[in-house]
C-alpha positions in Angstrom: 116.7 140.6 36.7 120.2 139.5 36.8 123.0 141.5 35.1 126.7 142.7 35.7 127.7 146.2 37.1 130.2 147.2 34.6 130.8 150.3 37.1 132.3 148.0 39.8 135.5 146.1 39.2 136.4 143.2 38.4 137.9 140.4 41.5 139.6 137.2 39.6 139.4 134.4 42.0 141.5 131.0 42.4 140.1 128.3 40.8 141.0 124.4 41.2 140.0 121.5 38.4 139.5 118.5 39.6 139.0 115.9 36.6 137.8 112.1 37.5 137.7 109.7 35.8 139.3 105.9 35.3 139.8 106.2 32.0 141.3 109.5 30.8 144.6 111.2 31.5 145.2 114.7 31.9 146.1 115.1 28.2 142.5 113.8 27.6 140.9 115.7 29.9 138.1 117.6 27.6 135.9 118.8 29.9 138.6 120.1 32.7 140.3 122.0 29.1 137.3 123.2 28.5 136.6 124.6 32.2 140.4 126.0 32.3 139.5 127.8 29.0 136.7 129.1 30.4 137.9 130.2 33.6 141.3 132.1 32.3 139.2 134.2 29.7 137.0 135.4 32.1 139.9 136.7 34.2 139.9 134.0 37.3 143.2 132.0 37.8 143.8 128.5 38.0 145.2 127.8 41.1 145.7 123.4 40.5 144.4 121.1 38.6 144.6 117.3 38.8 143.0 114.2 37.6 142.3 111.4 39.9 140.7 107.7 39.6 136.8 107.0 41.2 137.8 106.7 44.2 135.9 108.1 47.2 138.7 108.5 49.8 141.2 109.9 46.9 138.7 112.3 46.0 138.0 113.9 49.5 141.5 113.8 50.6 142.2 116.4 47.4 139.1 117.9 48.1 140.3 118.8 51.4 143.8 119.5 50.4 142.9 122.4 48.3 140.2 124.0 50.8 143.2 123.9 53.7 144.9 125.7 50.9 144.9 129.9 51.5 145.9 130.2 47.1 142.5 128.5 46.3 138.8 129.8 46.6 137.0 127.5 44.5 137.3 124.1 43.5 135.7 122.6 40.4 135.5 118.6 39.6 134.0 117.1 36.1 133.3 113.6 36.1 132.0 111.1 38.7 128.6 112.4 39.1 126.1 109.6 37.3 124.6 106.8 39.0 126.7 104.0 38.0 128.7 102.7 41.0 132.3 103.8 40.3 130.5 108.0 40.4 131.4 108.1 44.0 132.6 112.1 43.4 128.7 113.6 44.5 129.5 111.1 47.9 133.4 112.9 47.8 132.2 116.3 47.9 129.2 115.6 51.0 132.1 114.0 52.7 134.3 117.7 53.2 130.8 119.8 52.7 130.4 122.2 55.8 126.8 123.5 53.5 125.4 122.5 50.6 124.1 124.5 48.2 121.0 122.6 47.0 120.1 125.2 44.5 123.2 124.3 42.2 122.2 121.2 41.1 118.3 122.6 41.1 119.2 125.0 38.4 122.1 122.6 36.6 119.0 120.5 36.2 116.7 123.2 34.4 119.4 124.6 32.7 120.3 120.7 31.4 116.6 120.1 30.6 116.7 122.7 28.1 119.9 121.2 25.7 119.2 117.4 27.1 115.7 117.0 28.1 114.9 114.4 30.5 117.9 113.0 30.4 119.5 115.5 32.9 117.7 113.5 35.9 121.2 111.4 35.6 123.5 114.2 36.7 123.7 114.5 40.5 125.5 117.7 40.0 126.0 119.8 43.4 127.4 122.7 45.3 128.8 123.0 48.8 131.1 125.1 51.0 133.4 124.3 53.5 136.6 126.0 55.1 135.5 129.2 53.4 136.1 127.2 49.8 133.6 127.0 47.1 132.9 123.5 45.7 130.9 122.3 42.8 130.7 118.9 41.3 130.3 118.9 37.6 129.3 116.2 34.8 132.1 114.9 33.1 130.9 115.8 29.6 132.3 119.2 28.3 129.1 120.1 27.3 127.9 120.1 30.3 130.9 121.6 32.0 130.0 124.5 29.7 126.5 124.4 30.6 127.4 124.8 34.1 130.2 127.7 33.9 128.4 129.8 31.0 124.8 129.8 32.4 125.8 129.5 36.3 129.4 129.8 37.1 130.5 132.6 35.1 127.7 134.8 36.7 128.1 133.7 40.3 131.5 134.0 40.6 131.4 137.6 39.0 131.9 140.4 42.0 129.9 142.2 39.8 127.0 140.3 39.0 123.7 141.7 40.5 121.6 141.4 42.3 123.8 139.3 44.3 126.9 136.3 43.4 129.1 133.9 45.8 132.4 136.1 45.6 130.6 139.3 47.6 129.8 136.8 50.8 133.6 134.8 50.4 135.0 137.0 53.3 132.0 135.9 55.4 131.8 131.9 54.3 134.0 131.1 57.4 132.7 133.5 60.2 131.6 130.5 62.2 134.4 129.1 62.4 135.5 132.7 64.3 133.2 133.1 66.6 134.1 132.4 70.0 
């Protein structure tokens, strides 16, 4: 079973919060607070953080800016994820993937089933890599950006969560892209 190795140490990584939405300003921004929160206790840092409008372009252009960026490991996004046609952030995110990681949004799903029922079929929640970066694309709702960090997050991007966890294989994400 899963658990963390309190006798290896601890490796804070840098974390970007992507908030979109049309409607809310930074200053509103619930669900990216709540992720920030959540991400400084645990002992990662926050690298950026921005708030942009529904728009698919916007969204991958930042996307892209912060994997270029050396300072950032992982990028986070809350909002943008439903099925309504301005939740173009799920299309953002398979725009700059290299991989995705279908599991993500497999085990969001279960985990959401449990507090929401069957009403987590509406989240399109999902994971990806690309330029070494981690990316995940998370409901706007702070519950569910809780959901996703406490039960999923705060685990896999633990150096010392066993039996295995996404920080270990960061140093090997962009191998490919050495090879000659």
């Amino acid at each position: 079973m899963s658990r963390i190795d309190e006798t290896l140490p601890f490796h804070p990584v840098r974390i970007a919060v992507l908030a979109v939405s049309d409607t809310r300003t930074l200053a509103e921004d619930k669900s990216g607070d709540t992720l920030v929160a959540r991400l400084t206790a645990a002992g990662h840092i926050l690298a950026a953080r921005h708030i942009l409008r529904d728009e698919r372009a916007a969204i991958a252009d930042q996307l892209r800016a912060w994997v270029a960026d050396p300072g950032i490991d992982v990028i986070l996004t809350t909002g943008g994820t439903g099925l309504t046609g301005r939740d173009v952030t799920i299309e953002a995110h398979r725009d700059v993937y290299e991989k995705e990681i279908d599991a993500f949004g497999t085990v969001f799903t279960m985990i959401s089933m449990q507090k929401i029922g069957t009403s987590a079929v509406q989240s399109r929640a999902t994971g990806g890599v690309a330029g070494g970066t981690y990316l995940f694309a998370l409901p706007g709702s702070s519950g569910a950006c809780r959901d996703a960090w406490d039960e999923i997050l705060a685990f896999q991007l633990d150096y010392r969560h066993r039996p295995c966890n996404f920080v270990e294989i960061m140093p090997r994400l962009d191998e490919h892209l050495r090879r000659k």
